[in-house]
N, C-alpha and C positions, 0 to 999 in steps of 0.2 A: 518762475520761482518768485512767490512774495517777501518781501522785505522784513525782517521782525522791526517793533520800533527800537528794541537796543541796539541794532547794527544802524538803522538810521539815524538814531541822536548818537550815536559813533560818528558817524560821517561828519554830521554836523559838526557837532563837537571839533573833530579833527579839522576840519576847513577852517574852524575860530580859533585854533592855534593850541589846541590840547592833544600834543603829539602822545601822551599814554591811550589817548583814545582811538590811535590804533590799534593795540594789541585786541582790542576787543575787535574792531574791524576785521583782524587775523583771523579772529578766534571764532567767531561768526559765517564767516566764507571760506573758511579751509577745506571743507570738502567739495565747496562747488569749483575750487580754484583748483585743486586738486582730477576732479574731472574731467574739464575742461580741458587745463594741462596732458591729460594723458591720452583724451582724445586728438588735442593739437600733434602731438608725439607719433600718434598712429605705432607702426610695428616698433619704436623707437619704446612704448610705453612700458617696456619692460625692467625698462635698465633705472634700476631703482634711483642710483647715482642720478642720471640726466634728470630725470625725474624732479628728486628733490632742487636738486639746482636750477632748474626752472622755472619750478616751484619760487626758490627765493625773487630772481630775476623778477618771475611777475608781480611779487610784491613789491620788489624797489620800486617797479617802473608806478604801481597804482599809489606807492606812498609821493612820490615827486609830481604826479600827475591827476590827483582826483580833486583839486580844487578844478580842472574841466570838466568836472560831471557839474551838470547846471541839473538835474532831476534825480533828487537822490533815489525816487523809486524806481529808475532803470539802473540802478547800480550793476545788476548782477549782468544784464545787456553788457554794459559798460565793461567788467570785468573781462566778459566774451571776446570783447573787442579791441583788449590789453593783450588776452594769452593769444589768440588768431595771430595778431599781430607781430608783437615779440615773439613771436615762436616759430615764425612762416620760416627765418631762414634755417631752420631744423631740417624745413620742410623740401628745399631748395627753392625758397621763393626770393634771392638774395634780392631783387629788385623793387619788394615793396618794403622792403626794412626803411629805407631813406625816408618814402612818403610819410610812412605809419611814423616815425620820431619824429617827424616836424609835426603830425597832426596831433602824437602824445603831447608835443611840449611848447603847442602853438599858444597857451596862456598860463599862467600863473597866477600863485596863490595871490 
């Protein structure tokens, strides 16, 4: 999936401390976040509730953690590798939750 450049001078923006310039980052990858999410979910994707609430969780974790995206045009890679992530223990992966937080939260803004 290619990038528009409003969602990457979003990134931008947001990595240089212009936190409205998430919503546009929201507003931009809702539907891929949304995918994603529902395929991480697998039979689970139905329950509209889990769903949406996973939905949010993905976003906190990408709002605290995409000043680690060092190439904004793999974003959407990057996002991939938020919801996989966060979402394994959905999956009963309880064992790579641990990894995957210290690798979301291995640098800062």
């Amino acid at each position: 999936m290619n990038i528009t450049n409003q969602l990457r001078e979003a990134i931008l923006n947001y990595k240089n401390g212009d936190e409205e310039a998430f919503f546009v980052i929201r507003e931009e990858s809702e539907d891929y976040v949304s995918k994603c999410v529902k395929g991480a979910l697998k039979e689970q994707a139905d329950n509209e509730e889990l769903v949406l609430s996973a939905i949010d969780e993905v976003y906190l974790e990408m709002k605290e953690n995409i000043c680690n995206l060092s190439n904004v045009d793999s974003f959407f890679g990057w996002v991939s590798f938020v919801v996989n992530q966060k979402l394994s223990v959905a999956n009963g992966n309880e064992d790579i939750i641990e990894e995957s937080d210290a690798l979301l939260s291995a640098a800062s803004c």
